[in-house]
C-alpha positions in Angstrom: -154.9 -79.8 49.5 -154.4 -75.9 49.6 -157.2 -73.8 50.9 -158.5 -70.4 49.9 -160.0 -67.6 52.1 -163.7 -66.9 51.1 -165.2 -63.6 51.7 -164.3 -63.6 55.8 -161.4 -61.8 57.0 -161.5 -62.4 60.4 -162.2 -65.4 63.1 -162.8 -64.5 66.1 -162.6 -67.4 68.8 -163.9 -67.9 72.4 -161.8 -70.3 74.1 -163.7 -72.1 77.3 -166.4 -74.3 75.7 -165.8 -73.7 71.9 -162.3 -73.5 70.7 -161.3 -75.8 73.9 -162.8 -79.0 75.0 -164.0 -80.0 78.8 -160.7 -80.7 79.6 -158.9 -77.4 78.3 -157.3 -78.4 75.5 -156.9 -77.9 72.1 -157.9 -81.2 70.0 -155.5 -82.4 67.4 -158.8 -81.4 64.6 -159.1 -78.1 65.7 -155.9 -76.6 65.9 -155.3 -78.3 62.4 -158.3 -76.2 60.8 -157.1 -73.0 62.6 -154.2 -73.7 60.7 -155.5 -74.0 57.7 -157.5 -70.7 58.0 -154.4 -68.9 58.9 -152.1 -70.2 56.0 -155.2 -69.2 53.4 -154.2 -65.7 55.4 -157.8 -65.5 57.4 -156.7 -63.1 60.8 -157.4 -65.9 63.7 -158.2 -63.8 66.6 -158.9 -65.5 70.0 -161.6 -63.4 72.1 -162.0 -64.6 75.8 -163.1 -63.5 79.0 -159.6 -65.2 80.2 -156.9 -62.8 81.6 -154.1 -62.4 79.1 -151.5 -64.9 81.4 -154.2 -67.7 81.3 -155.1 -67.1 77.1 -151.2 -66.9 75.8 -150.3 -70.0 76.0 -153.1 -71.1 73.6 -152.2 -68.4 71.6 -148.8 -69.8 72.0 -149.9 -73.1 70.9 -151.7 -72.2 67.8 -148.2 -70.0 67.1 -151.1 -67.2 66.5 -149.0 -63.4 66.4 -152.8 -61.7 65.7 -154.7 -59.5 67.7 -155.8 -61.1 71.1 -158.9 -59.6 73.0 -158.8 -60.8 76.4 -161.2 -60.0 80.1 -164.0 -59.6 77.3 -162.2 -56.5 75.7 -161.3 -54.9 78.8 -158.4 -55.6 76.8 -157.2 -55.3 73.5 -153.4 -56.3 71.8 -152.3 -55.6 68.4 -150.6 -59.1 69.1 -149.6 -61.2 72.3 -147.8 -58.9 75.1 -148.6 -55.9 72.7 -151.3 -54.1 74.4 -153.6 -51.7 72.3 -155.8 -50.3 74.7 -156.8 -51.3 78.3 -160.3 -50.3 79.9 -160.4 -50.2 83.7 -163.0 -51.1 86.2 -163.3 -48.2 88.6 -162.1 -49.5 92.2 -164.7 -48.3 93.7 -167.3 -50.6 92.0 -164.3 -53.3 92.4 -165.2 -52.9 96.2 -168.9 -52.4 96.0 -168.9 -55.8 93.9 -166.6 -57.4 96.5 -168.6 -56.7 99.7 -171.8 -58.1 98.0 -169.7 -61.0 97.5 -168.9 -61.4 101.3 -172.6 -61.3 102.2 -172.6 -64.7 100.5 -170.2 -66.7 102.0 -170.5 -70.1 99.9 -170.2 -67.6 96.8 -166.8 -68.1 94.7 -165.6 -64.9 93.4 -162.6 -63.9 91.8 -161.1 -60.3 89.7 -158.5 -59.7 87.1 -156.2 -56.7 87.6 -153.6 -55.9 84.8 -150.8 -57.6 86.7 -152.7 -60.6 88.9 -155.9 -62.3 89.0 -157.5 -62.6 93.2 -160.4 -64.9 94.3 -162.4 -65.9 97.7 -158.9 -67.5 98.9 -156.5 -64.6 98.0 -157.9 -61.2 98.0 -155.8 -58.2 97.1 -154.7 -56.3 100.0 -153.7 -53.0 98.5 -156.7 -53.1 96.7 -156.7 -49.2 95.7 -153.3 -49.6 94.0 -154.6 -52.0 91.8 -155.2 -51.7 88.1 -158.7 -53.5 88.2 -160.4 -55.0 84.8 -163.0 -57.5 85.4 -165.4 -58.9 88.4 -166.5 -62.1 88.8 -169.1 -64.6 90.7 -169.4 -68.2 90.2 -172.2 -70.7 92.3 -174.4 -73.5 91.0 -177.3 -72.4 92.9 -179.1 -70.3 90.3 -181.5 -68.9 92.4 -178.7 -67.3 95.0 -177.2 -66.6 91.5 -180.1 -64.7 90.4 -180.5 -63.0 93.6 -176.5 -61.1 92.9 -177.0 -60.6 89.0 -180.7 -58.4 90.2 -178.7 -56.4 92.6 -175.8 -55.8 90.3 -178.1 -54.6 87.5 -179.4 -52.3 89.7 -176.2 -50.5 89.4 -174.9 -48.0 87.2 -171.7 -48.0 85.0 -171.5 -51.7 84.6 -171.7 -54.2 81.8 -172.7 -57.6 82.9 -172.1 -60.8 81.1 -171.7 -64.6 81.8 -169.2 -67.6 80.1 -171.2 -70.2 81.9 -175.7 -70.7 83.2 -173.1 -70.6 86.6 -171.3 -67.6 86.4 -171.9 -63.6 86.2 -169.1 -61.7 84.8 -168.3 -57.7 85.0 -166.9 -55.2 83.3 -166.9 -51.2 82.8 -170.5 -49.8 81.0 -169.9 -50.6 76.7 -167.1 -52.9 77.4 -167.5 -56.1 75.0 -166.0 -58.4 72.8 -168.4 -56.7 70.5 -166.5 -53.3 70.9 -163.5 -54.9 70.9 -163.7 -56.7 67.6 -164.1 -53.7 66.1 -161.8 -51.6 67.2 -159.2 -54.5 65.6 -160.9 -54.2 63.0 -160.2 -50.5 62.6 -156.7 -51.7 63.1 -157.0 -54.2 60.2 -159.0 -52.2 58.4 -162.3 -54.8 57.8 -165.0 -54.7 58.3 -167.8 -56.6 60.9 -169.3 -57.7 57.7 -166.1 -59.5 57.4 -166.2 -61.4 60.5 -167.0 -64.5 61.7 -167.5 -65.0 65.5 -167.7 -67.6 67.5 -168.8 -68.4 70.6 -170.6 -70.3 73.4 -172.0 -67.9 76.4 -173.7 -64.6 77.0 -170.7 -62.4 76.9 -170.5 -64.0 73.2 -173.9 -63.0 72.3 -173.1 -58.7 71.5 -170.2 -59.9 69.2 -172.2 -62.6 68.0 -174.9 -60.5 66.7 -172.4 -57.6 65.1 -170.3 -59.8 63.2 -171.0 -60.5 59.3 -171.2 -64.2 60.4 -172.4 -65.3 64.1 -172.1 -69.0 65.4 -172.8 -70.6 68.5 -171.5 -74.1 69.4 -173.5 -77.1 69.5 -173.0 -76.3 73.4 -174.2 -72.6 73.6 -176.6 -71.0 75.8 -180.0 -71.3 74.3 -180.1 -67.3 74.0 -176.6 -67.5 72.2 -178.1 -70.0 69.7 -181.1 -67.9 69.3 -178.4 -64.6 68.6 -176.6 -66.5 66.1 -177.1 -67.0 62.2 -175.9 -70.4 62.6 -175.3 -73.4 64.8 -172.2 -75.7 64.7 -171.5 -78.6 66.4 -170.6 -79.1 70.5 -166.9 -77.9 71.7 -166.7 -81.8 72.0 -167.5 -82.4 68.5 -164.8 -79.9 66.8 -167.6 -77.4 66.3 -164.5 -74.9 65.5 -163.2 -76.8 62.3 -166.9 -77.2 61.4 -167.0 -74.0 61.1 -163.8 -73.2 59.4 -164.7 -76.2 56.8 -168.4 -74.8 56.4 -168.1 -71.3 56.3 -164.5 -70.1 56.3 -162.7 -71.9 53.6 -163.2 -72.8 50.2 -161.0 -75.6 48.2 
């Protein structure tokens, strides 16, 4: 059966709980839809807070050569190891961010510079010749949680974010998948009305809420489902081809 493209342009994918399951893979369904959407010549664009080493071979694996927006726009490439434009975190709020971390010592942490990615275990040592893009905390205590996010937000310069209830995630101040979807589509030439995103946590929500079309999975965030026009079903259940079925193509 051939598909056609309806009146969206664009899909723009989160990977970690949407386009990938709990076990970090692609299921047979999905990457069969994705195909589908790309033949009927929809731009399949994946948009993770993933460092672009950890994203590509997804990319890889869908044979995608699209625009990629990875560390939640702190990058963006025209296609994979094409870079666009690259927005760094300053180091000195790389350091800041790091010495709050240290006051919590059960606290996992972790950062993505252009070339690496460091963490609790293996922090960089020459940290002010690194190219630094994103911060981040993870801990399943939500109130020691909380107790980080309030003193970050006290902060200036910073846009703050999550991709799980467990995490916080940073980047520089107006740094989103948001902004970054549409800058490619100033490269495309589309529109936002023209989009369809899609997407699980909050650093889904901004891109969510400026694309023609916004979906959350079945396995969102409540405030993601509450940002979205619609509701598909769980990264468990496919929710990507749902969408691509309901919304994206039309026979």
């Amino acid at each position: 059966m051939a598909y056609e493209r309806g009146k969206y342009k664009l899909l723009a994918l989160d990977l970690d709980g949407t386009l990938l399951n709990d076990r970090s893979e692609i299921s047979d369904t999905n990457a069969e839809w994705v195909r589908h959407a790309v033949e009927a010549g929809v731009t399949v664009c994946v948009s993770t807070g993933r460092g672009f080493k950890s994203a590509l071979p997804i990319v890889e694996q869908l044979g995608l050569d699209t625009p990629m927006i990875t560390v939640n726009g702190g990058e963006i490439w025209t296609k994979p190891h094409s870079i666009h434009r690259r927005t760094l975190l300053d180091t000195s709020k790389v350091m800041k961010l790091h010495a709050l971390a240290e006051k919590y010592p059960d606290v996992w942490y972790w950062a993505y510079t252009t070339e690496d990615i460091y963490n609790k275990e293996r922090w960089a040592g020459d940290t002010e010749a690194s190219h630094w893009l994103k911060f981040g905390y993870y801990y399943e205590d939500v109130t020691i949680l909380g107790e980080i996010l309030k003193e970050v937000q006290s902060w200036e310069g910073l846009e703050i974010s999550n991709s799980s209830p467990f995490n916080i995630e940073i980047n520089p101040l107006g740094i989103s998948k948001a902004t970054a979807l549409m800058e490619v589509c100033k490269m495309k030439g589309y529109d936002m009305s023209e989009v369809v995103s899609v997407g699980d946590s909050l650093n889904d929500i901004a891109a969510i809420r400026a694309s023609g079309l916004g979906v959350a999975m079945g396995n969102a965030q409540d405030e993601v489902k509450l940002a979205a026009n619609a509701v598909t079903g769980s990264n468990q259940e496919n929710g990507v081809a749902q969408v691509i079925q309901n919304y994206v193509l039309r026979t």
